[in-house]
DRENKESE-305998 format. One line per field, with one value per residue: x, y, z of N, C-alpha, C, O, CB in turn; residue number from 1; residue in one letter. Coordinates in steps of 0.001 Angstrom, whole numbers, plus 500000, padded with zeros to 6 digits. Glycine has a CB too. Layout:
npx c(X, ...)
npy c(Y, ...)
npz c(Z, ...)
capx c(X, ...)
capy c(Y, ...)
capz c(Z, ...)
cpx c(X, ...)
cpy c(Y, ...)
cpz c(Z, ...)
opx c(X, ...)
opy c(Y, ...)
opz c(Z, ...)
cbpx c(X, ...)
cbpy c(Y, ...)
cbpz c(Z, ...)
resi c(NUM, ...)
resn c(a, ...)
//
This chain:
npx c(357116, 355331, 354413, 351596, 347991, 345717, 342585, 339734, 338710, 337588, 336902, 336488, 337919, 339882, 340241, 342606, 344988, 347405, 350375, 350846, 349516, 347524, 346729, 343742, 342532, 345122, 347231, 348236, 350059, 348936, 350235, 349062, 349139, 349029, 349005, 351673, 351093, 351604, 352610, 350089, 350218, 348153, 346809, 345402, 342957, 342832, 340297, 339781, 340808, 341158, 341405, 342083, 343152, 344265, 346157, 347631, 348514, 347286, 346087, 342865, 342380, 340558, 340916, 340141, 340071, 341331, 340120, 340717, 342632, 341883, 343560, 344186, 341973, 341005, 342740, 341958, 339850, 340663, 341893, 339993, 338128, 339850, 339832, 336999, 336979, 338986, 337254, 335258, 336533, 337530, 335465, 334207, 336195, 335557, 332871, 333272, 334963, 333266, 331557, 332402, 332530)
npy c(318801, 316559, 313519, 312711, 311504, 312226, 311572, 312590, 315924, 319238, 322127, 323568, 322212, 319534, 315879, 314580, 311247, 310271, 308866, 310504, 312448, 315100, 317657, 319242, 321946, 323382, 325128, 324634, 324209, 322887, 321363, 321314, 318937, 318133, 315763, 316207, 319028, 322589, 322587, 324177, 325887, 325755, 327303, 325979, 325077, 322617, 320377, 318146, 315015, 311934, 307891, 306258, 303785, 301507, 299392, 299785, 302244, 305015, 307598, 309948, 312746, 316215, 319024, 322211, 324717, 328141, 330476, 330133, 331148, 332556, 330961, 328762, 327450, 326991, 324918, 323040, 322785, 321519, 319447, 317832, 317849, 316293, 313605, 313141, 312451, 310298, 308490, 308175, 307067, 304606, 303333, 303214, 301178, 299039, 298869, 298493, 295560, 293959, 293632, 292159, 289588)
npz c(251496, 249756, 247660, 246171, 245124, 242491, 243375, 243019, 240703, 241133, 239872, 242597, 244323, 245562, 245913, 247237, 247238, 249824, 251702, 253785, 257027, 256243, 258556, 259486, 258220, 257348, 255337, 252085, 249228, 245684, 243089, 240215, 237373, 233827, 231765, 230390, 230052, 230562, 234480, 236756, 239536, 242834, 245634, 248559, 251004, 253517, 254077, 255102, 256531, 256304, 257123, 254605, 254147, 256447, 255877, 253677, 254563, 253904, 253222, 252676, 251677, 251245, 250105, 249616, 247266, 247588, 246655, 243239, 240640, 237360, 235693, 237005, 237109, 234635, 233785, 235487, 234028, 231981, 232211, 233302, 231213, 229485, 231668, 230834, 228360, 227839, 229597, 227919, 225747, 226633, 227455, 224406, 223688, 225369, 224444, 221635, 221984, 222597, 220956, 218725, 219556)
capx c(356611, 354776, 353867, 350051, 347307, 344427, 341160, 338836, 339041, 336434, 337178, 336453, 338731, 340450, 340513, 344054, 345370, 348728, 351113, 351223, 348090, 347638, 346156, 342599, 342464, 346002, 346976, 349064, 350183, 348524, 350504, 348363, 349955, 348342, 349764, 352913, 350647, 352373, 351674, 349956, 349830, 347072, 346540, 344174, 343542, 342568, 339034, 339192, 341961, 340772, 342207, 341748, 343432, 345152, 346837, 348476, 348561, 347100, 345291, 342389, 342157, 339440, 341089, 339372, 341152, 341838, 340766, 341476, 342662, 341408, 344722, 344068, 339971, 341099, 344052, 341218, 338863, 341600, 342084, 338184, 337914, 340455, 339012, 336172, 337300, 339796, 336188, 334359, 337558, 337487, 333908, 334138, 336939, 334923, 331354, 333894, 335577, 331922, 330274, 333552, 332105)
capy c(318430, 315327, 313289, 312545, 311325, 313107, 310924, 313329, 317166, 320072, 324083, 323906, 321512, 318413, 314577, 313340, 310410, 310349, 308350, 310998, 312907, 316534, 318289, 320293, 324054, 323430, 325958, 323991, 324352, 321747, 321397, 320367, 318821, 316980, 315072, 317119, 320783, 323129, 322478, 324831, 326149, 326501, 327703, 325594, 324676, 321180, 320534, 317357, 314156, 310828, 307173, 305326, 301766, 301336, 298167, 300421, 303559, 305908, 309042, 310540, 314152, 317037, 320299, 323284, 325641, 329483, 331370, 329772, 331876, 331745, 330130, 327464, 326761, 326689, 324176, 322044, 322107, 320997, 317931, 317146, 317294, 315126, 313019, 312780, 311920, 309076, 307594, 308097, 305957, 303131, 302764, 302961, 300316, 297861, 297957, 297841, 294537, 293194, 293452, 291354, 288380)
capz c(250182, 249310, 246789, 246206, 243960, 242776, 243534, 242443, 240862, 241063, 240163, 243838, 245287, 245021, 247078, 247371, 248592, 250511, 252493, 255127, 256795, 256484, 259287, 259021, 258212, 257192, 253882, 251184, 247883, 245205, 241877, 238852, 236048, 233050, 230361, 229353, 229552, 232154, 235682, 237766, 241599, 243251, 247140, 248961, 253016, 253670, 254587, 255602, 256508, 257137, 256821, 253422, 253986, 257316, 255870, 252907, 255141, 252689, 253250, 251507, 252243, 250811, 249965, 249040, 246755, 247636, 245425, 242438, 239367, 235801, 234848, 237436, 236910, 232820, 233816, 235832, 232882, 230919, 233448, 233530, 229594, 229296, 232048, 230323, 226595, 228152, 229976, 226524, 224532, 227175, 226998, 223401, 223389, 225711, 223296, 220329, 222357, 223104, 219613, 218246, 219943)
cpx c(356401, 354468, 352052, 349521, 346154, 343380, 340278, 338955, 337850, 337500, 337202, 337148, 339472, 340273, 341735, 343948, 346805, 348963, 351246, 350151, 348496, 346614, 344869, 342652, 343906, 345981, 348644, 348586, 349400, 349172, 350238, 349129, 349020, 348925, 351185, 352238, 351422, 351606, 351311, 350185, 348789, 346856, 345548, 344394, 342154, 341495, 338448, 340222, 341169, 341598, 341609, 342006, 344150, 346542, 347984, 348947, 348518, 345876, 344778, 342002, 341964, 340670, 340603, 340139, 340896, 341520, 341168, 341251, 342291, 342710, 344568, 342303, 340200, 341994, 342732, 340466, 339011, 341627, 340659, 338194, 338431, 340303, 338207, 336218, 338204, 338130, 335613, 335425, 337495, 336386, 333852, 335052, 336169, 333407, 332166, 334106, 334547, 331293, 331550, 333590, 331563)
cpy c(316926, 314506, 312859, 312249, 311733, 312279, 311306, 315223, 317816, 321414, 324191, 323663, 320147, 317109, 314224, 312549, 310377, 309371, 309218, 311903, 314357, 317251, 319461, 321772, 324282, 324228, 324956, 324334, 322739, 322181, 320289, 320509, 318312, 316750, 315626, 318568, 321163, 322942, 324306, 325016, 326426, 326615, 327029, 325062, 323150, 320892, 319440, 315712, 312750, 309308, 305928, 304138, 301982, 300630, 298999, 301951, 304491, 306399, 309773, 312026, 315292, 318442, 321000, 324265, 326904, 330190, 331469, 330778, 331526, 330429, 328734, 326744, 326351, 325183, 322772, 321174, 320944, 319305, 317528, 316222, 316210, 313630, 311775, 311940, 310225, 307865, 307064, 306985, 305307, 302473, 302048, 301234, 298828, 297778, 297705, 295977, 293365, 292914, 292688, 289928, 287686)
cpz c(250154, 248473, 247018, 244992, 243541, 242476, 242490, 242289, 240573, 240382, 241414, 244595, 244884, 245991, 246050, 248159, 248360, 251279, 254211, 255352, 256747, 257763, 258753, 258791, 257712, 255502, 253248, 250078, 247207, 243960, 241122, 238031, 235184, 231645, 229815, 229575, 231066, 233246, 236111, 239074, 241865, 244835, 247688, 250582, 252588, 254754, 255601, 255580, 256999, 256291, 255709, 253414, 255356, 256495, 255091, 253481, 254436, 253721, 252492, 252050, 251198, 250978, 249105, 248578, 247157, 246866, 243840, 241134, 238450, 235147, 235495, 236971, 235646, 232735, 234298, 234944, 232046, 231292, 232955, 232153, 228705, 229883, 231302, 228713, 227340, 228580, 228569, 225831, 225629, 227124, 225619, 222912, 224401, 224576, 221668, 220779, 222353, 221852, 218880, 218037, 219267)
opx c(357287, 353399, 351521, 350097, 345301, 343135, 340041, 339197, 337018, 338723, 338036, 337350, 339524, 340131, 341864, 343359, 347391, 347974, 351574, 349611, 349590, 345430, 345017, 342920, 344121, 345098, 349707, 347444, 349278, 348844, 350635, 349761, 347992, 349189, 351593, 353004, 351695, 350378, 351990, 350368, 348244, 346682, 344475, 345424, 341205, 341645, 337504, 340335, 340637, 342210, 340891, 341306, 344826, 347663, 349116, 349677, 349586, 345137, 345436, 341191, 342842, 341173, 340537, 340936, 339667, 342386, 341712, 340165, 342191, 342623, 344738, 341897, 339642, 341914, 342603, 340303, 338317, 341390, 340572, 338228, 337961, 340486, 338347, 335523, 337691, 337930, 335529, 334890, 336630, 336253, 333596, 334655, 336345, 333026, 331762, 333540, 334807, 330519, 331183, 334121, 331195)
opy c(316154, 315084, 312779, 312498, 311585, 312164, 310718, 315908, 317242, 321455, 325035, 324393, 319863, 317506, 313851, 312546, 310421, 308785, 308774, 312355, 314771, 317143, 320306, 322556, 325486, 324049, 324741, 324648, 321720, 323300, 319124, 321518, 317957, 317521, 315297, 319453, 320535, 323028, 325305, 323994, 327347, 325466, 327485, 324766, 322920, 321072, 319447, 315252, 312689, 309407, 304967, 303330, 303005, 301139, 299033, 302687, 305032, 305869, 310377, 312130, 315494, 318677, 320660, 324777, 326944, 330736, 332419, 331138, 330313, 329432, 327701, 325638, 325296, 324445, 321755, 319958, 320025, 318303, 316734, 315020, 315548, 312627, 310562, 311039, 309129, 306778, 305893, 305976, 306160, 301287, 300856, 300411, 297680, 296735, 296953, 295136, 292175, 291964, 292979, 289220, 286585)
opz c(250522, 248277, 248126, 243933, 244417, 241275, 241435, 243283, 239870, 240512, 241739, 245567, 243688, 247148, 244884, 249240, 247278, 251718, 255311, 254342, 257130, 257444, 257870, 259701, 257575, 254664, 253830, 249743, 247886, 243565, 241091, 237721, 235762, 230722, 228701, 229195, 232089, 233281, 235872, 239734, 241257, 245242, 247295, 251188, 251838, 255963, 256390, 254443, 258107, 255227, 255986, 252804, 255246, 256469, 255572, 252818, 254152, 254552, 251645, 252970, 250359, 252077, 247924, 249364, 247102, 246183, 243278, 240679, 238264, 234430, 234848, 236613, 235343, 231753, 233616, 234834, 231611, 230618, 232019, 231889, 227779, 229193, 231144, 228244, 227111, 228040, 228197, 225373, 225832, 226825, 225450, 222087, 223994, 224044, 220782, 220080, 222173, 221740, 217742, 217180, 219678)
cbpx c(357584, 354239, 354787, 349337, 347221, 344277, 340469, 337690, 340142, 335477, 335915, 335733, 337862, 341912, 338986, 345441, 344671, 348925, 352377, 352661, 346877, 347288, 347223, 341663, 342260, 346487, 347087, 349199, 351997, 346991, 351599, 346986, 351258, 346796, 348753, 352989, 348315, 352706, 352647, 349367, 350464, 345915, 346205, 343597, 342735, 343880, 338216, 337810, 343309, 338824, 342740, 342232, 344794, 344464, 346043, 347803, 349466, 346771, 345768, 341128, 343367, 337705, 342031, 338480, 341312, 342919, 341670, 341284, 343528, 341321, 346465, 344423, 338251, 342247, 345694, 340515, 338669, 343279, 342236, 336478, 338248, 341445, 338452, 335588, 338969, 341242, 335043, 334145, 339344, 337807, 332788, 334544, 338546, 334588, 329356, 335723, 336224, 330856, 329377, 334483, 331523)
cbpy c(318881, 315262, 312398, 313715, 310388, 314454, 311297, 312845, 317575, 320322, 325333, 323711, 321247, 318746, 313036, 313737, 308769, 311419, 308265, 311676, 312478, 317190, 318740, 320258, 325156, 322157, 328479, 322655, 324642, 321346, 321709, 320695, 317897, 317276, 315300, 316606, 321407, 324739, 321447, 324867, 327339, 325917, 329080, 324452, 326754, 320449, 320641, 317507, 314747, 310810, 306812, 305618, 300792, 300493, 296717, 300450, 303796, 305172, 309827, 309658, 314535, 316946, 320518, 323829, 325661, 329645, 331515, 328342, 332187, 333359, 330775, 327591, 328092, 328274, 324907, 322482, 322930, 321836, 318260, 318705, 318163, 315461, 313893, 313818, 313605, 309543, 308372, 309882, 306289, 302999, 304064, 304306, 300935, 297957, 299557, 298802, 294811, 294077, 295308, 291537, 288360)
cbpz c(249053, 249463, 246277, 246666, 243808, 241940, 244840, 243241, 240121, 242811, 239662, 244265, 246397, 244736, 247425, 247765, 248794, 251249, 251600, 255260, 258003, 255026, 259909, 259900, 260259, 257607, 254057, 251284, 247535, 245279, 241766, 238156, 236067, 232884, 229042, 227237, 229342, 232310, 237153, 237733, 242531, 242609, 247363, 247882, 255235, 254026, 253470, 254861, 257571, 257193, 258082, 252383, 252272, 258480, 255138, 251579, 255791, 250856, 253583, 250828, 253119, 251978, 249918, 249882, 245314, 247621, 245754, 242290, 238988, 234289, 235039, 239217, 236909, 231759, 235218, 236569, 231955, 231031, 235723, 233427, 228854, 229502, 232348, 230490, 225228, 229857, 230923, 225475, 223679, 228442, 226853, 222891, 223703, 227529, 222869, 219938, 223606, 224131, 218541, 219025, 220738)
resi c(1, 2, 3, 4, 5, 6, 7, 8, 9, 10, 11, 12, 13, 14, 15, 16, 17, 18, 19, 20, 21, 22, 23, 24, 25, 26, 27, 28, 29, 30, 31, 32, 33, 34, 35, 36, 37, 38, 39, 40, 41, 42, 43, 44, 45, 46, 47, 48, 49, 50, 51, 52, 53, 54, 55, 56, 57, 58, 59, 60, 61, 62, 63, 64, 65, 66, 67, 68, 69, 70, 71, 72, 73, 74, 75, 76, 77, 78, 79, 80, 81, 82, 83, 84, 85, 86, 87, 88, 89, 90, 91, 92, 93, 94, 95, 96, 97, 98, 99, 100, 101)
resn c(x, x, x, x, x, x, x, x, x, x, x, x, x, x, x, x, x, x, x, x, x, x, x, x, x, x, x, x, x, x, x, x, x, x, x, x, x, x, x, x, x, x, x, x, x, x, x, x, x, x, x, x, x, x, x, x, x, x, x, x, x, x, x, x, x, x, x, x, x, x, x, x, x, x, x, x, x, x, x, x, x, x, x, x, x, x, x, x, x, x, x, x, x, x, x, x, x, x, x, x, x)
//
């Protein structure tokens, strides 16, 4: 077990980055959390490992989910939507910050 950070999320898959690499074709668990809502599990094999910073020794690595259940694709959405609203209020809070001037 690892810790990790999630880069970027799809319904399809996920980019983490890690401290330690995972090997290709390799099948691992991924547990989504977001904000306080229950985490999920989701089954996924790892599509793809390569090296993000030497200097910081971080690892960004492509896994493709398994399969993923409604409970997990709904859990993702959940992630995205939220995502997306956090982008929309920072935006909002830089042309608020800008028209101030």
């Amino acid at each position: 077990r690892q810790s990790a950070y999630a880069a970027d999320i799809s319904e399809t898959g996920v980019r983490i980055l890690t401290k330690e690499p995972i090997a290709r074709c390799e099948s691992v668990f991924v547990i989504l959390s977001n904000c306080g809502e229950a985490s999920v599990r989701a089954k996924g094999r790892v599509a793809w490992c390569v090296v993000a910073s030497r200097e910081k020794r971080v690892y960004s690595i492509g896994i493709q989910f398994a399969n993923p259940s409604e409970t997990v694709k709904s859990a993702i959405r959940a992630m995205l939507e939220s995502q997306a609203l956090d982008q929309k209020l920072r935006a909002m809070r830089v042309r608020g910050g800008a028209s101030l001037n």
